[in-house]
FIVEXPA-894980 format. One record per residue (C-alpha): z, y, x negated. Coordinates in steps of 0.02 Angstrom, whole numbers, plus 50000, padded with zeros to 5 digits. Example, Ala and Ser with C-alpha at 12.3 -4.5 7.8 and 13.67 -1.06 7.14 Angstrom:
BEGIN
+-------+-------+-------+
|    pz |    py |    px |
+-------+-------+-------+
| 50390 | 49775 | 49385 |
| 50357 | 49947 | 49316 |
+-------+-------+-------+
# end
This chain:
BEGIN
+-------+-------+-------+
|    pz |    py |    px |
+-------+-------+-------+
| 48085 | 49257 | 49142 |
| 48093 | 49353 | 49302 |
| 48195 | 49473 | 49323 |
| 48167 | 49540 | 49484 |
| 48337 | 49489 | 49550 |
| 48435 | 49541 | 49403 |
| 48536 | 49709 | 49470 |
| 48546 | 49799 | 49327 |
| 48607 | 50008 | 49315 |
| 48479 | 50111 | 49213 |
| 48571 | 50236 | 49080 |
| 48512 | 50380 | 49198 |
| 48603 | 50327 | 49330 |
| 48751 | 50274 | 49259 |
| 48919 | 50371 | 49272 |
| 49014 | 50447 | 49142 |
| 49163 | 50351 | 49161 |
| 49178 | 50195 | 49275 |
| 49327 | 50132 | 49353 |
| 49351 | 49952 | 49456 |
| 49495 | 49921 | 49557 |
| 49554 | 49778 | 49628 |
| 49645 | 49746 | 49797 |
| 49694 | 49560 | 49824 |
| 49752 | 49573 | 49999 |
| 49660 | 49547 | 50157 |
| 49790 | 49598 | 50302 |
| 49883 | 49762 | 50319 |
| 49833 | 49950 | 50244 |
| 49955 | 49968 | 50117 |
| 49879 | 49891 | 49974 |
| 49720 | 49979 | 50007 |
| 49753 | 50147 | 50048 |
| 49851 | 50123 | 49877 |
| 49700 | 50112 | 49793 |
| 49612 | 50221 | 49880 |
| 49738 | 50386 | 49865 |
| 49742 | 50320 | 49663 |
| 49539 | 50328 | 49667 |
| 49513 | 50482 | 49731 |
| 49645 | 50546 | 49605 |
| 49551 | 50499 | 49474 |
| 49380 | 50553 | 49537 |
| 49468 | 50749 | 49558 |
| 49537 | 50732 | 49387 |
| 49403 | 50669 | 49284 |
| 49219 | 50736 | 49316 |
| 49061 | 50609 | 49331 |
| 49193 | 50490 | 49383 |
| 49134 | 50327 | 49490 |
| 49290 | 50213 | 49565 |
| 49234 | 50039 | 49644 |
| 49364 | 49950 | 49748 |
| 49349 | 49766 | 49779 |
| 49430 | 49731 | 49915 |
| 49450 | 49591 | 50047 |
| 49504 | 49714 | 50207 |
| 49438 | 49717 | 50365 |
| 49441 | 49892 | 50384 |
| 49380 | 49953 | 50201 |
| 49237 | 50059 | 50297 |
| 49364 | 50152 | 50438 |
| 49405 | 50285 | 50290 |
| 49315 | 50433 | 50278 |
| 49207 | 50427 | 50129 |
| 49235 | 50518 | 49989 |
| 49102 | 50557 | 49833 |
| 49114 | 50446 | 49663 |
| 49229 | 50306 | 49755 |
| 49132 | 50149 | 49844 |
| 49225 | 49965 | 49916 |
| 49149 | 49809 | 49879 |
| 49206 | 49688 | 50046 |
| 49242 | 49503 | 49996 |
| 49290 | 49379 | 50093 |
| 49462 | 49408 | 50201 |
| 49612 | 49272 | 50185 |
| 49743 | 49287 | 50315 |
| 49927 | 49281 | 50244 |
| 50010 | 49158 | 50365 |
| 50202 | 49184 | 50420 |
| 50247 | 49045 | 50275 |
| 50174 | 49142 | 50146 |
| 50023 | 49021 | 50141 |
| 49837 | 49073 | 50154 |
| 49683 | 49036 | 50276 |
| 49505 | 49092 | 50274 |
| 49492 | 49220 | 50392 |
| 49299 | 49152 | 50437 |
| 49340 | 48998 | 50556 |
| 49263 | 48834 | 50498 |
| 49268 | 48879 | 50300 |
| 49373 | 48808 | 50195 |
| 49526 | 48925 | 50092 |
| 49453 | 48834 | 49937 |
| 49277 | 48875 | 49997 |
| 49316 | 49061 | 50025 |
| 49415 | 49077 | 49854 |
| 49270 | 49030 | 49759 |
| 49169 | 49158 | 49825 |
| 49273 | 49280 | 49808 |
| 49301 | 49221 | 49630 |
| 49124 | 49236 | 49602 |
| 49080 | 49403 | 49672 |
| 49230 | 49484 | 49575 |
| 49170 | 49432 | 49405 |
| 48984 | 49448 | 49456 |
| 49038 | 49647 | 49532 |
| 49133 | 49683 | 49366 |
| 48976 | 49619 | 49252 |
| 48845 | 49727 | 49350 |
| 48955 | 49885 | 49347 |
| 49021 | 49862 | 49165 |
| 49187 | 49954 | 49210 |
| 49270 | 50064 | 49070 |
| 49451 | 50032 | 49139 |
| 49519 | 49894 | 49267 |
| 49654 | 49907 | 49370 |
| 49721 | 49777 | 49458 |
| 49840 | 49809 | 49593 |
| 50003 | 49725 | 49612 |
| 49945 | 49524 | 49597 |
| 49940 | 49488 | 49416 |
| 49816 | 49370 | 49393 |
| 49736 | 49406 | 49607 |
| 49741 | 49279 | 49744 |
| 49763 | 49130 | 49664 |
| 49722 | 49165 | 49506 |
| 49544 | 49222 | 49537 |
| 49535 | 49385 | 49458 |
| 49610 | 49302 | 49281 |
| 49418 | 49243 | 49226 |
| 49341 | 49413 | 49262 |
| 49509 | 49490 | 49148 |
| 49481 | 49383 | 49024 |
| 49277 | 49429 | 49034 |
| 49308 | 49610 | 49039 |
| 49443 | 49614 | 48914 |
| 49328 | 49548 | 48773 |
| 49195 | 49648 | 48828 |
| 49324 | 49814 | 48766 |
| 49370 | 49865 | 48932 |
| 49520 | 49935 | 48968 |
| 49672 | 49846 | 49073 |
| 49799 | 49888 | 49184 |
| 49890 | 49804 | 49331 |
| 49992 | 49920 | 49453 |
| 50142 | 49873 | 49522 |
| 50260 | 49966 | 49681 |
| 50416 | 50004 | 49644 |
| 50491 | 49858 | 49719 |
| 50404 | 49696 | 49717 |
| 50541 | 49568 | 49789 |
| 50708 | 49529 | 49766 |
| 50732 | 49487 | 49593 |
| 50786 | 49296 | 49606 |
| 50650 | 49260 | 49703 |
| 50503 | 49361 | 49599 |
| 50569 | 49268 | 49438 |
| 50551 | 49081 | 49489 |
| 50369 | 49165 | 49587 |
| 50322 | 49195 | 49408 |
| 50385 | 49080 | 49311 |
| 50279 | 48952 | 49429 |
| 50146 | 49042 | 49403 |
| 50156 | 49076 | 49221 |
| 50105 | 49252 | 49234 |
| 50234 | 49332 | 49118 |
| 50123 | 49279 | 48964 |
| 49992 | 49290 | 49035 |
| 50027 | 49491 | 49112 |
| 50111 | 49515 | 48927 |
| 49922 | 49491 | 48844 |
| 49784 | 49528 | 48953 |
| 49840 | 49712 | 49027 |
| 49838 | 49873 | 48913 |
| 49962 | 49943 | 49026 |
| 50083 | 49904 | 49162 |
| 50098 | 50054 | 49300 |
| 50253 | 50060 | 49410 |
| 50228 | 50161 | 49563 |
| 50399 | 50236 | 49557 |
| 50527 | 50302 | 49437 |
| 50659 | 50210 | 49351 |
| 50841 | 50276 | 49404 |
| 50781 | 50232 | 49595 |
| 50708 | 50031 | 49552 |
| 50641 | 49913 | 49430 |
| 50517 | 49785 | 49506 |
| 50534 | 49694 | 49350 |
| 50729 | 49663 | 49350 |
| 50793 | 49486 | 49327 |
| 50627 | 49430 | 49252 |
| 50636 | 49385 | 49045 |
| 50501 | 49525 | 48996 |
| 50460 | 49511 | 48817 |
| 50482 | 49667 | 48718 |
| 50281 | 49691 | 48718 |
| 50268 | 49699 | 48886 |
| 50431 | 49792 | 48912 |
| 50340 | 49927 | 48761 |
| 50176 | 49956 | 48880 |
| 50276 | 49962 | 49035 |
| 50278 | 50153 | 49095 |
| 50350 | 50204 | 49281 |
| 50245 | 50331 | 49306 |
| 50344 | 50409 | 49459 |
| 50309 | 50383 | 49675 |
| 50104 | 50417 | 49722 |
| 50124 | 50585 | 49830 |
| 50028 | 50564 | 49985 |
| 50047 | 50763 | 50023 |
| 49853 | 50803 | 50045 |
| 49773 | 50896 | 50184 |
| 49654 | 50788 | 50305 |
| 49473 | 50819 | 50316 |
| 49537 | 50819 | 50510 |
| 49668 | 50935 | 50549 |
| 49658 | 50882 | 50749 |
| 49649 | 50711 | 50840 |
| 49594 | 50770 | 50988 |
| 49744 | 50689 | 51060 |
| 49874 | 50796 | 51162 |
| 50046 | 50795 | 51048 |
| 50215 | 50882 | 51087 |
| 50289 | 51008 | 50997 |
| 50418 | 50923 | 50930 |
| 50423 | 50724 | 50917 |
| 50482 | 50576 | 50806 |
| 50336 | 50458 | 50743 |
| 50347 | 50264 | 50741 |
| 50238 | 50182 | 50636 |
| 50187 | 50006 | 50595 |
| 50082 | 50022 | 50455 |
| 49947 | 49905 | 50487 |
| 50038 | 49843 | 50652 |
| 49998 | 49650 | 50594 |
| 50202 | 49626 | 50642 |
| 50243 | 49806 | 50695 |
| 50267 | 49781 | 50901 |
| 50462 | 49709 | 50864 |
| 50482 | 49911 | 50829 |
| 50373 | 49976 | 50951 |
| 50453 | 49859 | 51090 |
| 50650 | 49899 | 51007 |
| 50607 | 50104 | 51036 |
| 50522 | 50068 | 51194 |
| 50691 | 49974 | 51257 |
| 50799 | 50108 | 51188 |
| 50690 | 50236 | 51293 |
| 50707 | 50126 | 51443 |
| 50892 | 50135 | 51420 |
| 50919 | 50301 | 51376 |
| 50852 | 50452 | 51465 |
| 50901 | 50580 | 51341 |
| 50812 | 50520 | 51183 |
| 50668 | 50649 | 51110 |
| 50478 | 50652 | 51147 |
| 50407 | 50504 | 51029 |
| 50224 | 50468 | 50953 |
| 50186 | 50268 | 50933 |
| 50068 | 50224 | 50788 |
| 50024 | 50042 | 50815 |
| 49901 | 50006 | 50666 |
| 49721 | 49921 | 50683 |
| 49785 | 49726 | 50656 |
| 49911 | 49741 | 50796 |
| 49865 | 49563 | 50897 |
| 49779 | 49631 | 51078 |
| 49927 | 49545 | 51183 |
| 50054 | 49642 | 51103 |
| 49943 | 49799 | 51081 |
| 49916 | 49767 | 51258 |
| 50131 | 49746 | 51300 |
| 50168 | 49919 | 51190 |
| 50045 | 50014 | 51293 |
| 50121 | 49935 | 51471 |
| 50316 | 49975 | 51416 |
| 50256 | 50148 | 51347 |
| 50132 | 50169 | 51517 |
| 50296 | 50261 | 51637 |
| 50340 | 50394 | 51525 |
| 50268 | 50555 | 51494 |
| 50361 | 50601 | 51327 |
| 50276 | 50428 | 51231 |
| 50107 | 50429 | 51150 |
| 50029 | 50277 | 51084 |
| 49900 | 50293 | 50959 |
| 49797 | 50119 | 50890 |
| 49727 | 50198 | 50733 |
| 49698 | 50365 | 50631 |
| 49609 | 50352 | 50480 |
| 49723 | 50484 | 50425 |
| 49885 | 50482 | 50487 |
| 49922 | 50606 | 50373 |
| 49891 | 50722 | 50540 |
| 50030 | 50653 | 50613 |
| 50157 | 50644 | 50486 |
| 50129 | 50816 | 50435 |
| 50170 | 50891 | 50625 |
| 50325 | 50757 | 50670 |
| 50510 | 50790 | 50651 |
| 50561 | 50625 | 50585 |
| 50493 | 50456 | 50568 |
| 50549 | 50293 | 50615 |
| 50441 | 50146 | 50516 |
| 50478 | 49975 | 50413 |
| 50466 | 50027 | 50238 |
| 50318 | 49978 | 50184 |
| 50284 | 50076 | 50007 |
| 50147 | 50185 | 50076 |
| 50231 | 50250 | 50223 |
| 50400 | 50274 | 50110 |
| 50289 | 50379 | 49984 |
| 50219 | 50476 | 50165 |
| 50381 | 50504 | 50219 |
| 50439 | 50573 | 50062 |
| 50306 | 50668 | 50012 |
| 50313 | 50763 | 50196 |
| 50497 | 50778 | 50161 |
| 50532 | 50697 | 50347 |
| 50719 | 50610 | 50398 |
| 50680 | 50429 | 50409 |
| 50754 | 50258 | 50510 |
| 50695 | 50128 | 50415 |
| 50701 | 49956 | 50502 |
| 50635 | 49836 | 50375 |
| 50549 | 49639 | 50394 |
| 50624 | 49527 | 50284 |
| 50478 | 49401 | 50275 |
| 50387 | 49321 | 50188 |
| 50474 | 49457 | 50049 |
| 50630 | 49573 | 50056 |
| 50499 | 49692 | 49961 |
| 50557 | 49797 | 50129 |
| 50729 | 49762 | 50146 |
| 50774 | 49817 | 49963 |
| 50671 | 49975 | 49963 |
| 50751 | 50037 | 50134 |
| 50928 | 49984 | 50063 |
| 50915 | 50066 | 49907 |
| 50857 | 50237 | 49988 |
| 51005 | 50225 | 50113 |
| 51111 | 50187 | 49981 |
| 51055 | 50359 | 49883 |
| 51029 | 50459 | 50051 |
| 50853 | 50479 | 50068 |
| 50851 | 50380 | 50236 |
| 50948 | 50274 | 50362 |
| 50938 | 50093 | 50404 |
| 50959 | 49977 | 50557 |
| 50950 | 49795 | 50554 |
| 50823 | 49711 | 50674 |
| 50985 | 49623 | 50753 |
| 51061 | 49803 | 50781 |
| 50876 | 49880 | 50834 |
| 50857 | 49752 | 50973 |
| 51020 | 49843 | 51054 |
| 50940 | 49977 | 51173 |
| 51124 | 50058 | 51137 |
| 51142 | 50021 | 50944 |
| 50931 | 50082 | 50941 |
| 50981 | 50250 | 51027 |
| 51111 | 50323 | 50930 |
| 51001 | 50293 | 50776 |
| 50867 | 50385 | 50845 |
| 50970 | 50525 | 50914 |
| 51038 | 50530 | 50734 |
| 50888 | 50579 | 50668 |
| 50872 | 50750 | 50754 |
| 51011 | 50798 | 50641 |
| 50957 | 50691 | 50483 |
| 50936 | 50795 | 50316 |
| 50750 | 50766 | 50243 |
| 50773 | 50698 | 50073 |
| 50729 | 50839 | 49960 |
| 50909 | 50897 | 50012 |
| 50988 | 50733 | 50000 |
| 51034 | 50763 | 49783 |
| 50904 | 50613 | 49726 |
| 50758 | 50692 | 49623 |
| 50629 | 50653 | 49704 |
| 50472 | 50593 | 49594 |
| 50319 | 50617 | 49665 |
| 50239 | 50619 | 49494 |
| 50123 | 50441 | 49510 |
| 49953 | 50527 | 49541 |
| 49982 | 50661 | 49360 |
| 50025 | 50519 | 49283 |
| 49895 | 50399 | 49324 |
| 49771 | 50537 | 49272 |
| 49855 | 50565 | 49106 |
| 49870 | 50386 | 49051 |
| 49692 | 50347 | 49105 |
| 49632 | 50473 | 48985 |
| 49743 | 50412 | 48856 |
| 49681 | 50248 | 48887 |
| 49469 | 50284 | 48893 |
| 49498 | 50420 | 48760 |
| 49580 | 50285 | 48638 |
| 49729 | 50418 | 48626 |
| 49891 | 50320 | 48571 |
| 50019 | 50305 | 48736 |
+-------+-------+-------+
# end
């Protein structure tokens, strides 16, 4: 037989302790900046270390690298406005693309024999493709564990997803563990959904993923005021709607403070293109594309305005900053019920998009924020335990310690 296109690791070269994660989602930076801030957590905590994200990003290079943690790029699907899913290669079938990326999963997690796989937020992946390789990987004695944020949808809505699906016995037997980014007394993703008492036993919120970390940059070699808020939208994919609702309460309002607009990398060109020419007359607004670590920003602004995305909530409360959060509602209320529960305990305001397309309604929330508490002294303990955590129950987990 030849062998010569058999990868294969030699003992030599293979790390102490391996570690495959897996990122379903194409669009946006949430999901893998996740993964990544959980990967280089457990590269720092546990020596000769190696984390391999499979991912299906655009963008899974842009980060600045960092030893023991590599990305394996599949092929991207674009998450319509419906909730539905296209190739992102023109011409190629969603079926067609979904088989590959089937393929080079289980083919990824074969070659690098992982010791513990976690699987973030999508049960079973896209369409069920990362269920064969959990199966495969399971049998082969690896440990499981799928991650979810502390707030997956509305409850009604995540049941009957579920239930269609049939992942609750399916979740209940092929993960070790089940990792809630968050801690209980603020939400339960799982709420509403009939969780048997075996999956309810290995179910451990493990408290909100700080995101406090000093950048490798500590300068963007971009001119900033002193003293500014910071809108941000995330990826940008369907950020402008904020971008244009500040930009229009600026237009109206002379008085408001100096302001910093993060647009994100996926923000479509025409209304990159429409920020920039409403931001163009005034001196006082910055508008950034992309930083690889906003982190630099966050750090130096007063208060942020943003949609609630669980990244940029975990960024805004790990840097302690007053927050307006102006949440989507589609294709999930994932947004909407994380921005209404923290208003509802303190740790943030909230303005509808109906309210935040009033230049008037849009101004007096932002002035508001110049006198906004940050949320360590809003009462609410804030947990920002998930990174400990996730180091302490991975070496329960590989070291066959009981939970």
């Amino acid at each position: 037989m030849n062998n010569a296109n058999v990868i294969d690791f030699k003992p030599t070269e293979r790390a102490e302790t391996r570690i495959l994660i897996y990122s379903h989602d194409s669009y946006g930076l949430g999901h893998l900046r996740r993964c990544r801030t959980i990967a280089e957590a457990l590269v720092q905590n546990h020596p000769n270390t190696t984390v391999l994200i499979v991912s299906g990003s655009e963008i899974a290079g842009s980060f600045n690298n960092v030893p023991g943690i590599d990305v394996i790029k599949i092929p991207g699907i674009i998450k319509l406005e419906n909730g539905d899913y296209a190739s992102r290669a023109e011409g190629v079938a969603l079926e067609t693309t979904l088989s590959m990326r089937r393929k080079l999963i289980a083919k990824t997690a074969q070659v690098f024999d992982p010791h513990l796989f976690i699987v973030d937020k999508e049960p079973m992946g896209l369409r069920g493709e990362v269920e064969p390789t959990l199966v495969e990987r399971q049998l082969a004695g690896c440990k499981t564990v799928l991650g979810l944020r502390d707030v997956m949808d509305d409850p009604q809505t995540l049941q009957e997803e579920w239930d269609d699906k049939g992942l609750i016995p399916k979740t209940a037997s092929l993960f070790d563990e089940i990792w809630i980014y968050g801690p209980r007394d603020f939400w339960n993703p799982l709420e509403g959904i009939d969780v048997p008492p075996h999956m309810a036993a290995k179910t451990h919120h493990v408290g909100f993923i700080n995101r406090h970390r000093d950048p490798q940059s500590q300068s963007l070699n971009i001119a900033l005021p002193d003293h500014f808020i910071l809108v941000t939208a995330g990826g940008g994919g369907d950020g402008d709607d904020i971008m244009l609702d500040v930009l229009a309460a600026r237009t109206a309002h002379d008085d408001l403070p100096p302001m910093v607009l993060l647009a994100g990398p996926f923000m479509p060109p025409a209304k990159r293109q429409a920020v920039h020419a409403q931001a163009q007359p005034f001196e006082d607004i910055t508008v950034i594309d992309f930083v690889a670590e906003p982190e630099v920003l966050m750090r130096r602004a007063d208060a942020v305005v943003g949609m609630c995305g669980y990244n940029t909530f975990c960024e805004i409360l790990s840097y302690d900053k007053p927050a307006l959060y102006l949440p989507r509602t589609t294709p999930r209320m994932e947004q909407w019920v994380r921005a209404d529960r923290a208003a509802a305990l303190g740790l943030a305001s909230m303005i509808s998009s109906e309210n935040a397309a009033d230049p008037d309604k849009m101004a007096a929330a932002l002035r508001a924020l110049e006198t906004a508490l940050p949320p360590s002294q809003t009462g609410f303990p804030l947990e920002m335990t998930g990174l400990d955590e996730i180091a302490k129950r991975t070496e329960n987990l590989l070291s066959g310690m009981p939970a």
